[in-house]
HTML snippet that shows the backbone in 3Dmol.js (N, CA, C, O; Angstrom):
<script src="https://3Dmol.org/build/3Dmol-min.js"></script>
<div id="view" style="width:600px;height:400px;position:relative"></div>
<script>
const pdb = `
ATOM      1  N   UNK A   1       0.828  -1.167   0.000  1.00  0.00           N
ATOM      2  CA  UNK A   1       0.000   0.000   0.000  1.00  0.00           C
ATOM      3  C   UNK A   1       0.883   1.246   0.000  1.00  0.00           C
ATOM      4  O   UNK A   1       1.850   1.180   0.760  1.00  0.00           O
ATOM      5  N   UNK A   2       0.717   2.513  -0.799  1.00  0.00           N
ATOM      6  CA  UNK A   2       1.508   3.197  -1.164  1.00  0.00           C
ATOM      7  C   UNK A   2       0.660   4.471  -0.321  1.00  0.00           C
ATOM      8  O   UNK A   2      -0.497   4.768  -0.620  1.00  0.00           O
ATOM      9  N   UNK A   3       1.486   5.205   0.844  1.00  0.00           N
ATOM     10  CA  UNK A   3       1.043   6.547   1.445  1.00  0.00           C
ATOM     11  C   UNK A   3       1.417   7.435   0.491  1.00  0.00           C
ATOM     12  O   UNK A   3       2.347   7.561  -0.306  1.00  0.00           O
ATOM     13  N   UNK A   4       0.043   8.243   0.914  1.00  0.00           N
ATOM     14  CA  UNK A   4       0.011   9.884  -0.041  1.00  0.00           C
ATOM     15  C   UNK A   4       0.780  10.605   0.287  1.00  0.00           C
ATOM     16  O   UNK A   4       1.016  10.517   1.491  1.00  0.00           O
ATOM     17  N   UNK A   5       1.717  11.840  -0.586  1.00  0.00           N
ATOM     18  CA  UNK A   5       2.329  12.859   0.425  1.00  0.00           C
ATOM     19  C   UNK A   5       2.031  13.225   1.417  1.00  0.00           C
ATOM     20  O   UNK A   5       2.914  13.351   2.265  1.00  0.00           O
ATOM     21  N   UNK A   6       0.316  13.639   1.822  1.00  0.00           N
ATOM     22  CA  UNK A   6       0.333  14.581   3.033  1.00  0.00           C
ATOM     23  C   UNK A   6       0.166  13.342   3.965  1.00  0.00           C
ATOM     24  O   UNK A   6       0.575  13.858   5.005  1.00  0.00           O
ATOM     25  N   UNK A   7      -0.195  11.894   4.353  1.00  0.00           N
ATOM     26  CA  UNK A   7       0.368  10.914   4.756  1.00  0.00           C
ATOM     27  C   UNK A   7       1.949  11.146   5.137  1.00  0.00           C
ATOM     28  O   UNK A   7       2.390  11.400   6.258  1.00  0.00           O
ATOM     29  N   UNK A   8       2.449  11.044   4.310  1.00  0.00           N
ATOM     30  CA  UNK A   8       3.775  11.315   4.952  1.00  0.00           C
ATOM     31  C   UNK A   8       4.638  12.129   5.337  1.00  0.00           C
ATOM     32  O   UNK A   8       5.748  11.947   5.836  1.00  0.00           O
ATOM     33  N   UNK A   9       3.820  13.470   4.966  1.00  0.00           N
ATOM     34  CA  UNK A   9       4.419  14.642   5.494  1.00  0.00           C
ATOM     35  C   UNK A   9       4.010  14.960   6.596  1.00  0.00           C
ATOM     36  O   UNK A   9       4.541  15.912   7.168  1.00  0.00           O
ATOM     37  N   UNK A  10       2.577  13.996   7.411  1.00  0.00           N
ATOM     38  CA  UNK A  10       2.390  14.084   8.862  1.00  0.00           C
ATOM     39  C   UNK A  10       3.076  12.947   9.454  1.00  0.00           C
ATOM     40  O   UNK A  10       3.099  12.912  10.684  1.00  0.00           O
ATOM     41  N   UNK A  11       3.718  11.884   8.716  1.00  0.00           N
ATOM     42  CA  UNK A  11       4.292  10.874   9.825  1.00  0.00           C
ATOM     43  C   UNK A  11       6.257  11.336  10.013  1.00  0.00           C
ATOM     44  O   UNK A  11       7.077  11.118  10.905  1.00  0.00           O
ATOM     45  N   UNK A  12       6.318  11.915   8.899  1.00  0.00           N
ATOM     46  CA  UNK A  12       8.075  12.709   9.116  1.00  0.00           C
ATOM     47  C   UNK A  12       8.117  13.437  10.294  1.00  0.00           C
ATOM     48  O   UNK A  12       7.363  14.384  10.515  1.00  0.00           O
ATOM     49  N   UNK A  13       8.829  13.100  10.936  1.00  0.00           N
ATOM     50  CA  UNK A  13       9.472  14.279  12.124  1.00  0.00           C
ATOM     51  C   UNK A  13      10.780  14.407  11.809  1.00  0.00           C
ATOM     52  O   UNK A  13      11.461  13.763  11.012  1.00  0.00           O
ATOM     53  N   UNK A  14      11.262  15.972  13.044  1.00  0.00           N
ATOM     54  CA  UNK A  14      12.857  16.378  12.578  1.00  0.00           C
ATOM     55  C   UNK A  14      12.785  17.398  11.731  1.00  0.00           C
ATOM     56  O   UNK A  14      11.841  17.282  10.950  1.00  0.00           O
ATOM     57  N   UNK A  15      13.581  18.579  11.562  1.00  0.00           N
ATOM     58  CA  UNK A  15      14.031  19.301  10.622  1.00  0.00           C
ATOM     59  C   UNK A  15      14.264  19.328   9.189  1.00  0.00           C
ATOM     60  O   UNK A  15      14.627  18.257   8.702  1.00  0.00           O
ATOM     61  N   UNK A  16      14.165  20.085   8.596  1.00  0.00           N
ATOM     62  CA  UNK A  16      15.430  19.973   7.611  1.00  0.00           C
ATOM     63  C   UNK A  16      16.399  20.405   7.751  1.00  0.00           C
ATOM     64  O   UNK A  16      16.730  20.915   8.821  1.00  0.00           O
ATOM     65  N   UNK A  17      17.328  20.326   6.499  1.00  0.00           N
ATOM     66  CA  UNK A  17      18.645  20.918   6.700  1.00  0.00           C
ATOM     67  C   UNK A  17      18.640  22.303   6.110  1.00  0.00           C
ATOM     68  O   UNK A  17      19.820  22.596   5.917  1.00  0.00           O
ATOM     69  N   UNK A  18      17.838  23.306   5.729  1.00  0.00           N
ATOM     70  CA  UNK A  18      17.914  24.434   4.971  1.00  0.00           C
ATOM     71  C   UNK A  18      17.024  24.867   6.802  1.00  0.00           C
ATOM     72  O   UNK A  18      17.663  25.835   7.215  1.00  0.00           O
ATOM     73  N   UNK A  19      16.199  24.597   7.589  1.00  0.00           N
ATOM     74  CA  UNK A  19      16.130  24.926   8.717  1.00  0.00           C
ATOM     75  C   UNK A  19      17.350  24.984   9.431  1.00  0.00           C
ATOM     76  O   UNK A  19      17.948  26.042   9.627  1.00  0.00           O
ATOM     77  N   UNK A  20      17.798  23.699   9.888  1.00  0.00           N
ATOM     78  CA  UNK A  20      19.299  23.850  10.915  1.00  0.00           C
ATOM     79  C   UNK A  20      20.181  25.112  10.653  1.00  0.00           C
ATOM     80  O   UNK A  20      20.739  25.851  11.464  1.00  0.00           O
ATOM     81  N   UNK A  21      20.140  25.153   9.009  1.00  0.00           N
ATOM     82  CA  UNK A  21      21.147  25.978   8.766  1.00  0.00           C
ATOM     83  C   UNK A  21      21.059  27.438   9.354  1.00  0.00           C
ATOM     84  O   UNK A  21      21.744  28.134  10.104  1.00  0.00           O
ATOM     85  N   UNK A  22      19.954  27.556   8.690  1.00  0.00           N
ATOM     86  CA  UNK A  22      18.587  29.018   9.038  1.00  0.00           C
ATOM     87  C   UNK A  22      19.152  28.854  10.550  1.00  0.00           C
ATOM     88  O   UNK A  22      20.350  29.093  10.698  1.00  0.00           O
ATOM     89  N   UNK A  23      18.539  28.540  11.471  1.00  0.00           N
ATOM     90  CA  UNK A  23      18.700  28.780  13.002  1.00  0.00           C
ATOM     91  C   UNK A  23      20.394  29.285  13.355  1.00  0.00           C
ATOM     92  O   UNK A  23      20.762  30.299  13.949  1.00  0.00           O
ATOM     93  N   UNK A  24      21.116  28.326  12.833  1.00  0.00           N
ATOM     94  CA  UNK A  24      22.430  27.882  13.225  1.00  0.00           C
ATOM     95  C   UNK A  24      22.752  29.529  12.830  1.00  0.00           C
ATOM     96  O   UNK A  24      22.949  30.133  13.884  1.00  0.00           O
ATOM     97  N   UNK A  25      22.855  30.365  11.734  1.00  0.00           N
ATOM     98  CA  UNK A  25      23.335  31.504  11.009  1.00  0.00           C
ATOM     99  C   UNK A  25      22.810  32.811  11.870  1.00  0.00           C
ATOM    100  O   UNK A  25      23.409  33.885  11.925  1.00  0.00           O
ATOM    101  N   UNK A  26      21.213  32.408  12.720  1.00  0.00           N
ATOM    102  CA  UNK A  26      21.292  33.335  13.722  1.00  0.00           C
ATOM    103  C   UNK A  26      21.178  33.055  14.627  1.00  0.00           C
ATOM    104  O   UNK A  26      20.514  33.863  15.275  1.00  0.00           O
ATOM    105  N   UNK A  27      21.674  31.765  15.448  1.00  0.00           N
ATOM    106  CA  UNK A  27      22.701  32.125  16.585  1.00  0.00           C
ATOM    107  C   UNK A  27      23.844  32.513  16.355  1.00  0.00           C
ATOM    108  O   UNK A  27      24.467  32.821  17.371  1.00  0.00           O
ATOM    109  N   UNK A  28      24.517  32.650  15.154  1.00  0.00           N
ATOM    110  CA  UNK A  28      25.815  33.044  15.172  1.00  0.00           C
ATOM    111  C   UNK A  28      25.932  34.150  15.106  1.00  0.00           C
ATOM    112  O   UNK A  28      26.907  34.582  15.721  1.00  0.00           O
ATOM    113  N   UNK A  29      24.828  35.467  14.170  1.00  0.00           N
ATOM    114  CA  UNK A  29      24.894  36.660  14.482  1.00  0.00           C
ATOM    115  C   UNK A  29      24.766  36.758  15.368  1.00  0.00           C
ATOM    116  O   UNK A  29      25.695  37.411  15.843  1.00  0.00           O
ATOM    117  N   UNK A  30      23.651  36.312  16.494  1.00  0.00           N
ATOM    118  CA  UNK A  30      23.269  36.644  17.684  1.00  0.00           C
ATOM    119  C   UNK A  30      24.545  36.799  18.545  1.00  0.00           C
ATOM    120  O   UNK A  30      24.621  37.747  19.326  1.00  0.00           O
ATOM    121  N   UNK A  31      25.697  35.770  18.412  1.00  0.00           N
ATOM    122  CA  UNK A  31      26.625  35.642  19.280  1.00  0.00           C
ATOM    123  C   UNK A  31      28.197  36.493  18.708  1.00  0.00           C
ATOM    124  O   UNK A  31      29.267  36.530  19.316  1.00  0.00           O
ATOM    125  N   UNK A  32      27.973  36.906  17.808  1.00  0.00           N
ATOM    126  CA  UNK A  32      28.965  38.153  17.175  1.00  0.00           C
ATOM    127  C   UNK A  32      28.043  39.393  17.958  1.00  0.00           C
ATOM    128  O   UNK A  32      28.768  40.301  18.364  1.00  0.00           O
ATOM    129  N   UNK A  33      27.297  39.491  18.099  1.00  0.00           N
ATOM    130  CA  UNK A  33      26.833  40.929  18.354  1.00  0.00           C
ATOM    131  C   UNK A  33      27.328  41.062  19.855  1.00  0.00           C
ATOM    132  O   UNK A  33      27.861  42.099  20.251  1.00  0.00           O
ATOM    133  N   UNK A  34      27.100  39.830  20.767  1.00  0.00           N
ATOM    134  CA  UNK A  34      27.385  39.548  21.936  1.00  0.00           C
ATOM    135  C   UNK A  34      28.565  39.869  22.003  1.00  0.00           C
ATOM    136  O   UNK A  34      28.814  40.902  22.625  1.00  0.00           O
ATOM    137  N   UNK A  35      29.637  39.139  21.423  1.00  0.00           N
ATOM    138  CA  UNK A  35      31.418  39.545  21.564  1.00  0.00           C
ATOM    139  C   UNK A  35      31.454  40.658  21.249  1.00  0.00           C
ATOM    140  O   UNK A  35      32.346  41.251  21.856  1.00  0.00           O
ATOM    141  N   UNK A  36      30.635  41.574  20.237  1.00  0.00           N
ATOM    142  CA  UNK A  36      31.067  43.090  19.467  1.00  0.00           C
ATOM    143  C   UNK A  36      30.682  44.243  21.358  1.00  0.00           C
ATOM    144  O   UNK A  36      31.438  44.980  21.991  1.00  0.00           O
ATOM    145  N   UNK A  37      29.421  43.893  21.575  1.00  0.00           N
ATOM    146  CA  UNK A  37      28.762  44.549  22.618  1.00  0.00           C
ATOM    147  C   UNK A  37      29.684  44.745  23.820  1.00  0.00           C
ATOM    148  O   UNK A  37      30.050  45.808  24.321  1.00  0.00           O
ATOM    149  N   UNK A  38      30.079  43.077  24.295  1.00  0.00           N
ATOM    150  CA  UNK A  38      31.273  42.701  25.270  1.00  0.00           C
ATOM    151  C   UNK A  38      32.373  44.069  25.624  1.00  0.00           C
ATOM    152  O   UNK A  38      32.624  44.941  26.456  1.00  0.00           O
ATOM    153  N   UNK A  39      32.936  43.283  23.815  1.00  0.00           N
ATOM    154  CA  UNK A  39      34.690  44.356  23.565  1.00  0.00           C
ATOM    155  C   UNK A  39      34.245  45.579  23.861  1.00  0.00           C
ATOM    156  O   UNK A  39      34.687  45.976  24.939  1.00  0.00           O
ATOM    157  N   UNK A  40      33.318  46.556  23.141  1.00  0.00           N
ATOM    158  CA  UNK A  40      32.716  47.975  23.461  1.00  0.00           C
ATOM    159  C   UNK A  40      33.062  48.542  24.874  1.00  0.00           C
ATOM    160  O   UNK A  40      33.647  49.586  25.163  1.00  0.00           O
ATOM    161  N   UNK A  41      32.361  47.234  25.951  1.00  0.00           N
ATOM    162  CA  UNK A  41      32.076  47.550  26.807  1.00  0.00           C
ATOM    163  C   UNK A  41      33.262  47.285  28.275  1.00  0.00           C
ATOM    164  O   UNK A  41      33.292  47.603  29.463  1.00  0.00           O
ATOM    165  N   UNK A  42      34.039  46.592  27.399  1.00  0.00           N
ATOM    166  CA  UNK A  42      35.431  46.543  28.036  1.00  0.00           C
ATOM    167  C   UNK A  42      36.314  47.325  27.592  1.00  0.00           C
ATOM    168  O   UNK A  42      37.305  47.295  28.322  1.00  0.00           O
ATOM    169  N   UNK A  43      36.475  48.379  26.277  1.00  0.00           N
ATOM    170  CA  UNK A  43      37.546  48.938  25.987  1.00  0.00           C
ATOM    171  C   UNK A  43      36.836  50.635  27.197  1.00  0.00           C
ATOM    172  O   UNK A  43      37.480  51.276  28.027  1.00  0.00           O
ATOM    173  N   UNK A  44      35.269  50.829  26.726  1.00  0.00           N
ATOM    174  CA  UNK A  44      35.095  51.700  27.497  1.00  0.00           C
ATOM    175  C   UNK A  44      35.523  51.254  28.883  1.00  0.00           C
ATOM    176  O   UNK A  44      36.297  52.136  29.254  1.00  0.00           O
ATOM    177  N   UNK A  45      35.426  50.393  29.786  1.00  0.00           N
ATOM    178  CA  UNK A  45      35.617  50.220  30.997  1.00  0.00           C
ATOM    179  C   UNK A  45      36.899  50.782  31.219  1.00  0.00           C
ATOM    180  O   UNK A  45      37.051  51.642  32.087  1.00  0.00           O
ATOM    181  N   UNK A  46      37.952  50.327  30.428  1.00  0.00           N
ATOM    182  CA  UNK A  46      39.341  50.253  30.359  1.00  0.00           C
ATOM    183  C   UNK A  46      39.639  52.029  30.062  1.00  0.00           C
ATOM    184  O   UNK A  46      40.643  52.524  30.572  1.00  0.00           O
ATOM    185  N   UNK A  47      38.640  52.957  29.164  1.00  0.00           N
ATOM    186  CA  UNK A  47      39.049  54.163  29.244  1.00  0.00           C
ATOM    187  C   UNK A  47      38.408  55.263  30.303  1.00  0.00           C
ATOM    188  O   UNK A  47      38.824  56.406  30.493  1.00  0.00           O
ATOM    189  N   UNK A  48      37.174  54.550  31.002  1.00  0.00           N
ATOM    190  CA  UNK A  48      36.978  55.317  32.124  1.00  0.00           C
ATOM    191  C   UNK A  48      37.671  55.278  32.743  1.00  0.00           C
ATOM    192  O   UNK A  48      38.025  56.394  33.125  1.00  0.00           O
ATOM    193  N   UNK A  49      38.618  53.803  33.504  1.00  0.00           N
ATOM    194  CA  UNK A  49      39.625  53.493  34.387  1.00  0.00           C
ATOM    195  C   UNK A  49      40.688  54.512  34.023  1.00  0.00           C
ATOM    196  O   UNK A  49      41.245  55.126  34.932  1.00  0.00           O
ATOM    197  N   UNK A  50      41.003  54.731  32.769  1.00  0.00           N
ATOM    198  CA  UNK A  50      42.266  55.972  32.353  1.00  0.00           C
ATOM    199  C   UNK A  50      41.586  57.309  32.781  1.00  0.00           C
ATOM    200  O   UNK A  50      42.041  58.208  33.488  1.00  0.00           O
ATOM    201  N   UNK A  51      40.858  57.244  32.411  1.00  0.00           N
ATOM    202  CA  UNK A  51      40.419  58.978  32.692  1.00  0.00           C
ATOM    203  C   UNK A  51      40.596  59.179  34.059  1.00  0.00           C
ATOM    204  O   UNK A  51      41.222  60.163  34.452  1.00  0.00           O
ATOM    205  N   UNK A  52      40.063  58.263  34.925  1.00  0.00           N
ATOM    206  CA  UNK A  52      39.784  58.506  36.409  1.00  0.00           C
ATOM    207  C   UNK A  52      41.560  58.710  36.814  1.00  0.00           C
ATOM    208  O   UNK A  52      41.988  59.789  37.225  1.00  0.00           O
ATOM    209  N   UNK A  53      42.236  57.783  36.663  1.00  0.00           N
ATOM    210  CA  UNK A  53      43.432  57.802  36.896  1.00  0.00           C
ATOM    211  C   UNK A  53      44.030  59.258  36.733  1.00  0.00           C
ATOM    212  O   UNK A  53      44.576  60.057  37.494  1.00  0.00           O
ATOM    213  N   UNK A  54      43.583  59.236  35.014  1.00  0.00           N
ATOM    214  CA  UNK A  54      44.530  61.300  34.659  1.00  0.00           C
ATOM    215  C   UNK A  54      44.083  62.208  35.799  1.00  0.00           C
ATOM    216  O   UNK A  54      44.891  62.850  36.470  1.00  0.00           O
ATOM    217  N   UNK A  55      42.675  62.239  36.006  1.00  0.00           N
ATOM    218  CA  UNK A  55      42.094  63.307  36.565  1.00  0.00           C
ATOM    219  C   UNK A  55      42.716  62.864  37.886  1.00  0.00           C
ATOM    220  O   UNK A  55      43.547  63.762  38.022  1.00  0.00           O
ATOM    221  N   UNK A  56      42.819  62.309  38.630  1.00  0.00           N
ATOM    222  CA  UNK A  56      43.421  61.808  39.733  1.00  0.00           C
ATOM    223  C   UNK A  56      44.906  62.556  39.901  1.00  0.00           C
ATOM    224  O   UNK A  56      45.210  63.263  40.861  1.00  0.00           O
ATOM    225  N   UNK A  57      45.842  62.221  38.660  1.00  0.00           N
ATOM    226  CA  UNK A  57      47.210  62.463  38.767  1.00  0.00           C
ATOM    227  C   UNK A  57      46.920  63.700  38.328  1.00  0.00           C
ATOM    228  O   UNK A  57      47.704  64.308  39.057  1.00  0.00           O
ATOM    229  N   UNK A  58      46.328  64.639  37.616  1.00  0.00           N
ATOM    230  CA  UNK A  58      46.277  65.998  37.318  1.00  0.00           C
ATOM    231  C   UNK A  58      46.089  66.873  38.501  1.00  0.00           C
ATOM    232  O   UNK A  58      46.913  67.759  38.730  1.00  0.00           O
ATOM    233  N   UNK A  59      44.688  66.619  39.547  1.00  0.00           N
ATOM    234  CA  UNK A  59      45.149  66.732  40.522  1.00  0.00           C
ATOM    235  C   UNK A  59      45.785  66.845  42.038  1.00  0.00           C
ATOM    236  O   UNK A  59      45.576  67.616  42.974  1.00  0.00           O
ATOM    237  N   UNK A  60      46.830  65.493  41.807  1.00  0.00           N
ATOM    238  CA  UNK A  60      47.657  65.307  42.855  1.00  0.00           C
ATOM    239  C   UNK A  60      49.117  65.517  42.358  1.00  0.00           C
ATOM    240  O   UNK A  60      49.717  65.202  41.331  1.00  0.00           O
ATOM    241  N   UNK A  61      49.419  66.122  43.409  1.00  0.00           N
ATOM    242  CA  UNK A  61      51.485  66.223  43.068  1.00  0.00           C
ATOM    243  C   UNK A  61      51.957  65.399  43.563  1.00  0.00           C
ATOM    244  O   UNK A  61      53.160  65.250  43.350  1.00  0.00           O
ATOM    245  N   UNK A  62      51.247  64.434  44.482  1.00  0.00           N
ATOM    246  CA  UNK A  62      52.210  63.647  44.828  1.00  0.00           C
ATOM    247  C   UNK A  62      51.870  62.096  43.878  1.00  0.00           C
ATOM    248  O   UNK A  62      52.472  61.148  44.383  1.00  0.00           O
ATOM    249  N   UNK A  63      51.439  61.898  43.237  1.00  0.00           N
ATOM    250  CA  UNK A  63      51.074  61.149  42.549  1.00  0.00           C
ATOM    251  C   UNK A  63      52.064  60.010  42.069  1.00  0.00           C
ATOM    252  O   UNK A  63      51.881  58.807  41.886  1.00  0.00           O
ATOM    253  N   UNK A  64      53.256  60.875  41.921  1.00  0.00           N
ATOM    254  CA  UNK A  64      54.034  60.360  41.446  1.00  0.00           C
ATOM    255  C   UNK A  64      54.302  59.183  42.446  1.00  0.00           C
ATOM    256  O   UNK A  64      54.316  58.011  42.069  1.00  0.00           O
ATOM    257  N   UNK A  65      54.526  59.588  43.819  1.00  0.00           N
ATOM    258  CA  UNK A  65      54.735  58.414  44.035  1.00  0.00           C
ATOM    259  C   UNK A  65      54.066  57.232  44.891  1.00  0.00           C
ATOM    260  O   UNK A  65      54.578  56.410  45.651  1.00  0.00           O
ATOM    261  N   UNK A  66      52.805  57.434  44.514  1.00  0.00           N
ATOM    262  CA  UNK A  66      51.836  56.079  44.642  1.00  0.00           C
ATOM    263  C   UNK A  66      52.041  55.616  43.238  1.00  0.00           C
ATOM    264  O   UNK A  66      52.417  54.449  43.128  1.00  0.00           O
ATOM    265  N   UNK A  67      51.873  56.272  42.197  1.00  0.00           N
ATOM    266  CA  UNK A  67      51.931  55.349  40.694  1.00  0.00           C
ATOM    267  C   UNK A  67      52.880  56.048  40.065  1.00  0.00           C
ATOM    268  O   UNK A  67      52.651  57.059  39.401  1.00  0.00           O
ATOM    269  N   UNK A  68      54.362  55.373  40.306  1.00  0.00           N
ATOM    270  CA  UNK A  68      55.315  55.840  39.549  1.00  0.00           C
ATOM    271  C   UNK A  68      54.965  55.565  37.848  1.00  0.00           C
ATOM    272  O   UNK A  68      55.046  56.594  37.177  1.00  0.00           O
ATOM    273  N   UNK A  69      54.664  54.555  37.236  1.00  0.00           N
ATOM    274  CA  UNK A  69      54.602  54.947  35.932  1.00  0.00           C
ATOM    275  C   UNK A  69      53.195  54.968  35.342  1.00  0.00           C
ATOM    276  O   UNK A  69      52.724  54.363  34.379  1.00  0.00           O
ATOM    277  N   UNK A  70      52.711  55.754  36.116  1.00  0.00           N
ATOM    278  CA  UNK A  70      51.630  55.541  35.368  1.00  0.00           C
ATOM    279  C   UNK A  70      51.302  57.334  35.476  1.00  0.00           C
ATOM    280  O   UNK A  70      50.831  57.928  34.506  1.00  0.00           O
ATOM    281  N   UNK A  71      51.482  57.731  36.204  1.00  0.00           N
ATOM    282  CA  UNK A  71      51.170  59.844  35.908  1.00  0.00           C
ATOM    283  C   UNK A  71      52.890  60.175  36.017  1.00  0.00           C
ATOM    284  O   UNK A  71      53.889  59.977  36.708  1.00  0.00           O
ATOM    285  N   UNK A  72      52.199  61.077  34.304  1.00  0.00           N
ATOM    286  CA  UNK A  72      53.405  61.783  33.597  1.00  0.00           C
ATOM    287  C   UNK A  72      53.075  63.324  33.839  1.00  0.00           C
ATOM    288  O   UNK A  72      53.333  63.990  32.836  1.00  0.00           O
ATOM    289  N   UNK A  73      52.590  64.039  34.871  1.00  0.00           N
ATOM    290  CA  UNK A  73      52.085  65.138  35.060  1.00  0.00           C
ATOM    291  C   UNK A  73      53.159  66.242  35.543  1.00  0.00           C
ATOM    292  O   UNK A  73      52.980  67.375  35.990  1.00  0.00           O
ATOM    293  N   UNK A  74      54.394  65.475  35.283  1.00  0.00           N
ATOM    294  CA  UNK A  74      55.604  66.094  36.318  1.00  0.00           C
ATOM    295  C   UNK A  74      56.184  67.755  35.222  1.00  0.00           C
ATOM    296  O   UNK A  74      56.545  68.858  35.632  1.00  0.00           O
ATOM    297  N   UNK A  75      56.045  67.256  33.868  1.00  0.00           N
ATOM    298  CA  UNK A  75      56.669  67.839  32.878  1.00  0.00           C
ATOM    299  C   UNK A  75      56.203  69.143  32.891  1.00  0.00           C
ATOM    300  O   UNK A  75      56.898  70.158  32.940  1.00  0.00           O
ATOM    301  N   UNK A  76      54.000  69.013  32.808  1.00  0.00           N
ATOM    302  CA  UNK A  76      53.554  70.129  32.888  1.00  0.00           C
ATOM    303  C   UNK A  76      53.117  70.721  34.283  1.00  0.00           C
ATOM    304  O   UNK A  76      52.149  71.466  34.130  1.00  0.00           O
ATOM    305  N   UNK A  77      53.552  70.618  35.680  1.00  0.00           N
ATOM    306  CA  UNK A  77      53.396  70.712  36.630  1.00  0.00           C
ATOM    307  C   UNK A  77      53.676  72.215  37.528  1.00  0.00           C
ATOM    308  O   UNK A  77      54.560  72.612  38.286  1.00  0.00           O
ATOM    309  N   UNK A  78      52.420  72.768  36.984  1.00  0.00           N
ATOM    310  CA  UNK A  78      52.348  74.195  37.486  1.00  0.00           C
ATOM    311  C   UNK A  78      52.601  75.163  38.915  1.00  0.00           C
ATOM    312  O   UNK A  78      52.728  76.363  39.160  1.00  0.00           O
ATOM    313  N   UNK A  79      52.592  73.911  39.662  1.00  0.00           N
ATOM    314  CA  UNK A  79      53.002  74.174  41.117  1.00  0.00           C
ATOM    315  C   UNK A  79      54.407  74.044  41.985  1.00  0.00           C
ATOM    316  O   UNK A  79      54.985  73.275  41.218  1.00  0.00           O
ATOM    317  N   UNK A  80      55.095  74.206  42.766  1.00  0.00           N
ATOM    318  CA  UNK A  80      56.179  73.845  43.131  1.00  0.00           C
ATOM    319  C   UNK A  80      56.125  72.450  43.674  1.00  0.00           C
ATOM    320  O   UNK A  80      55.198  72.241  44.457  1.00  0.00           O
ATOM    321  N   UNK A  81      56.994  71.382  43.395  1.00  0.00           N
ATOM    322  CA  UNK A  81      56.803  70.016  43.403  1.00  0.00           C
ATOM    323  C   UNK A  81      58.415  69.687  44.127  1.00  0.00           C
ATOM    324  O   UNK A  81      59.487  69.988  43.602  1.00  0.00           O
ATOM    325  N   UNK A  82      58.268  69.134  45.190  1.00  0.00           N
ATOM    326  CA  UNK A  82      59.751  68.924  45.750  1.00  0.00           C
ATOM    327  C   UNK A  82      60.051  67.089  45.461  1.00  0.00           C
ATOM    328  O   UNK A  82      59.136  66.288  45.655  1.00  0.00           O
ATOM    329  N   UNK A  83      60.688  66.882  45.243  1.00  0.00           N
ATOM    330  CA  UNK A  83      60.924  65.392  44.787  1.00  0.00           C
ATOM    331  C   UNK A  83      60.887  64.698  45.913  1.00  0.00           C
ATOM    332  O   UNK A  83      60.292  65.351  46.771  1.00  0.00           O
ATOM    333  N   UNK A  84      61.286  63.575  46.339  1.00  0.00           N
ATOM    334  CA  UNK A  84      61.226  62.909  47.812  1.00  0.00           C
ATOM    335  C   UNK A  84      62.634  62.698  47.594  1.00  0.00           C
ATOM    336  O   UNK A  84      63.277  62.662  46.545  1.00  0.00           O
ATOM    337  N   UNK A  85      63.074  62.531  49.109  1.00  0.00           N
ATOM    338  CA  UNK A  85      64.315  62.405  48.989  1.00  0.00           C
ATOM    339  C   UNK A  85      65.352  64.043  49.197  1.00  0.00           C
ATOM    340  O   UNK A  85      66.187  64.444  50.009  1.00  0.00           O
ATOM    341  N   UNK A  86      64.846  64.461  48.241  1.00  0.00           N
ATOM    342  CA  UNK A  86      65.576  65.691  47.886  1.00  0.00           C
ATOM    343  C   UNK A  86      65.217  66.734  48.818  1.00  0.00           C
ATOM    344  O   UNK A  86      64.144  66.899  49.398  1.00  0.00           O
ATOM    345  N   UNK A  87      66.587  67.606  48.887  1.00  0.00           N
ATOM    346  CA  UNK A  87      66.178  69.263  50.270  1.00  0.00           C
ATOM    347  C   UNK A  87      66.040  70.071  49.799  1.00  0.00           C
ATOM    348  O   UNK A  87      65.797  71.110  50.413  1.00  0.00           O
TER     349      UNK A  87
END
`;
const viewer = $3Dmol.createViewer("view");
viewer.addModel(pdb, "pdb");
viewer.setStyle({}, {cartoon: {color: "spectrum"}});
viewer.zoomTo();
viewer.render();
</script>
């Protein structure tokens, strides 16, 4: 006995493969947007952390020496600045 198509297009279960693919292509945008969003949100993290720091060493004079290399404020340093160590 020979089933009709729609016979057997109700006893098939499972996907196809032009579906899997379909899904598979957007989870993968989905998960590029995720890493793009991420990086964004770590390079900003990483330049608030700088800013806070400048504004910090801009203004403190003594700066220098809690974070020796990290504030270069010595060059333009408008105030009288005595070194440590030194009389």
């Amino acid at each position: 006995m020979k089933h009709s198509p729609r016979q057997l297009r109700l006893t098939q279960r499972g996907f196809t493969l032009v579906e899997v693919l379909v899904a598979l292509a957007i989870v993968a945008i989905a998960l590029m947007a995720g890493v793009q969003a991420t990086a964004s949100l770590t390079r900003y993290a990483q330049r608030q952390s700088d800013m806070v720091l400048a504004q910090l060493c801009a203004e403190t004079p003594w700066s220098r020496c809690v974070w020796p290399g990290k504030c270069r404020v010595w060059a333009t340093a408008r105030w009288p600045v005595s070194r440590p160590g030194a009389a």
